[in-house]
C-alpha positions in Angstrom: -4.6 6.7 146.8 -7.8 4.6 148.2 -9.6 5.3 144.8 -6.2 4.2 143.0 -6.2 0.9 145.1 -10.1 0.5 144.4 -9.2 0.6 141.2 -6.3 -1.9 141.2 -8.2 -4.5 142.9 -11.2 -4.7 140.6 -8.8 -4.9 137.7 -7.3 -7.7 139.6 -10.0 -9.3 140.3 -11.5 -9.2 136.3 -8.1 -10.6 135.0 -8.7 -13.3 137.9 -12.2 -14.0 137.1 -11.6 -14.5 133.2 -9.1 -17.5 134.1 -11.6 -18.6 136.9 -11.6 -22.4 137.4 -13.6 -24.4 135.5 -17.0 -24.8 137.1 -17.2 -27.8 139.7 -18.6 -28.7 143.0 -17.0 -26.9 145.7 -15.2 -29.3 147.9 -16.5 -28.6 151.6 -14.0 -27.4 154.0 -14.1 -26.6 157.7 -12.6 -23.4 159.8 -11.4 -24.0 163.1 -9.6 -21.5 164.5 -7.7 -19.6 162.3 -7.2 -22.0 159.8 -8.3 -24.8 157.4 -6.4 -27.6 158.5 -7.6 -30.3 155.9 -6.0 -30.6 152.2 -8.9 -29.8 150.1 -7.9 -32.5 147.8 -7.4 -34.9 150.9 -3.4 -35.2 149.7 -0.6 -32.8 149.8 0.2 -30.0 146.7 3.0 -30.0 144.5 5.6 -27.3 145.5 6.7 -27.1 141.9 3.0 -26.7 140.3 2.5 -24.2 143.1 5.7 -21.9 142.7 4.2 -21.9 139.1 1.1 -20.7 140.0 2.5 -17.7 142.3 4.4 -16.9 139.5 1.6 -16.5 136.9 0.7 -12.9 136.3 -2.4 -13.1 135.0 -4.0 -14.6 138.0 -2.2 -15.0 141.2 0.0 -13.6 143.9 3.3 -11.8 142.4 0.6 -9.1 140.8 0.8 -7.6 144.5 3.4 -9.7 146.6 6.7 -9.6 145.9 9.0 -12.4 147.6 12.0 -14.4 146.8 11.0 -15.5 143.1 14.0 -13.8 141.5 12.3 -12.2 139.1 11.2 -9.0 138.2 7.8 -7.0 137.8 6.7 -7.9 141.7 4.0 -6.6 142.7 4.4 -4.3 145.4 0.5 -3.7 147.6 0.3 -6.3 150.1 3.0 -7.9 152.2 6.4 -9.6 150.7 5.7 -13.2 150.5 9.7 -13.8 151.5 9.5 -16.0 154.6 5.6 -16.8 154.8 6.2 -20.3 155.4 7.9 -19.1 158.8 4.9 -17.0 159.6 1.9 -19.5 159.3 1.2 -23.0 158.9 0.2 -25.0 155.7 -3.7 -24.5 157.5 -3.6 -20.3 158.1 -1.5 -20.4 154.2 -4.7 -22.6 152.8 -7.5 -19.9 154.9 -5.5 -17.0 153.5 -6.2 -18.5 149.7 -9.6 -19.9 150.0 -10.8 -16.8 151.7 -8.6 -13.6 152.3 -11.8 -11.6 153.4 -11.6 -14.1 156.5 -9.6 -12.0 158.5 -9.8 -8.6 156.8 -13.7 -7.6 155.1 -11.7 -5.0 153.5 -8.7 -6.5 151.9 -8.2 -6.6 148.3 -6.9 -10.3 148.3 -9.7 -12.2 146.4 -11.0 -15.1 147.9 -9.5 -17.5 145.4 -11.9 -20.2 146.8 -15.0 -19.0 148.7 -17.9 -18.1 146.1 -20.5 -17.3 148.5 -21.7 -13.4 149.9 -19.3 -12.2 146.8 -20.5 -8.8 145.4 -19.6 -7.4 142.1 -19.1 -10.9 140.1 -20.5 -11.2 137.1 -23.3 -13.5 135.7 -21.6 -16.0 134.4 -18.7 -16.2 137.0 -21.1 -16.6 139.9 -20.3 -19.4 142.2 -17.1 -20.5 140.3 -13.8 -20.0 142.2 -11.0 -18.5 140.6 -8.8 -21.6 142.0 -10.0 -25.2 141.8 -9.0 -27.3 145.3 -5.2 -29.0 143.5 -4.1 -25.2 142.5 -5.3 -24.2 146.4 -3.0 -27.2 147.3 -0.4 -26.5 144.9 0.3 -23.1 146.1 -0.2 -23.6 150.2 3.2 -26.5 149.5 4.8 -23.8 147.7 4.5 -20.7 150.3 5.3 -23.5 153.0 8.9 -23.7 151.2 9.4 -20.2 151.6 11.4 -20.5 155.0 13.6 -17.4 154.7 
């Protein structure tokens, strides 16, 4: 089961890394508590952009969270993403994305954001996020929709 999931994750985490962002500065972004309260794009996401984005299989979360998307094919690992805006705030939602490892060192969420202390990331991916800062944005307003 644990090798099974070992080997889910790093598939998950090639098909993230070959539609990694383009490379760019990282925009700086501060911690404080257990969240990151600033936008990284210093304005709010597009919900619609975002639900887009959650829905894209070959990068983001319905490969292992279901939720309220009504579709089919969810993913079925981590948690149901059906009420998450209920759960945490827009800040804890943008931590979770930018760096899942945050609050769990062994979790199989990629940090769609953080680039540094990485291991097993290829060459030519190294220091690029999977996410630039507006898809970060994009999906924290979507999951803050998702009330129920």
């Amino acid at each position: 089961m644990v090798r099974t999931l070992f080997h889910i994750a790093c598939a998950l985490a090639v098909v993230a890394l070959l539609h990694a962002a383009d490379a760019q500065t990282l925009v700086p972004y501060k911690i404080t508590g257990d969240g990151i309260a600033e936008q990284l794009t210093g304005a709010p996401g597009d919900a619609t952009r975002g639900r887009a984005l959650v829905l894209d299989r070959s990068t983001t979360c319905i490969l292992c969270h279901s939720g309220p998307f009504g579709t089919q094919f969810q993913g079925d690992l981590a948690p149901s993403l059906a009420g998450v805006g209920n759960r945490w705030t827009a800040a804890q939602l943008r931590l979770r994305l930018v760096d899942a490892a945050h609050f769990n060192s062994n979790t199989i969420m990629p940090s769609y954001y953080r680039v540094d202390g990485l291991t097993r990331v290829g060459r030519n991916w190294t220091g690029k996020p999977i996410l630039n800062p507006d898809q970060i944005e994009d999906i924290v307003a979507y999951l803050a929709t998702l009330q129920d």
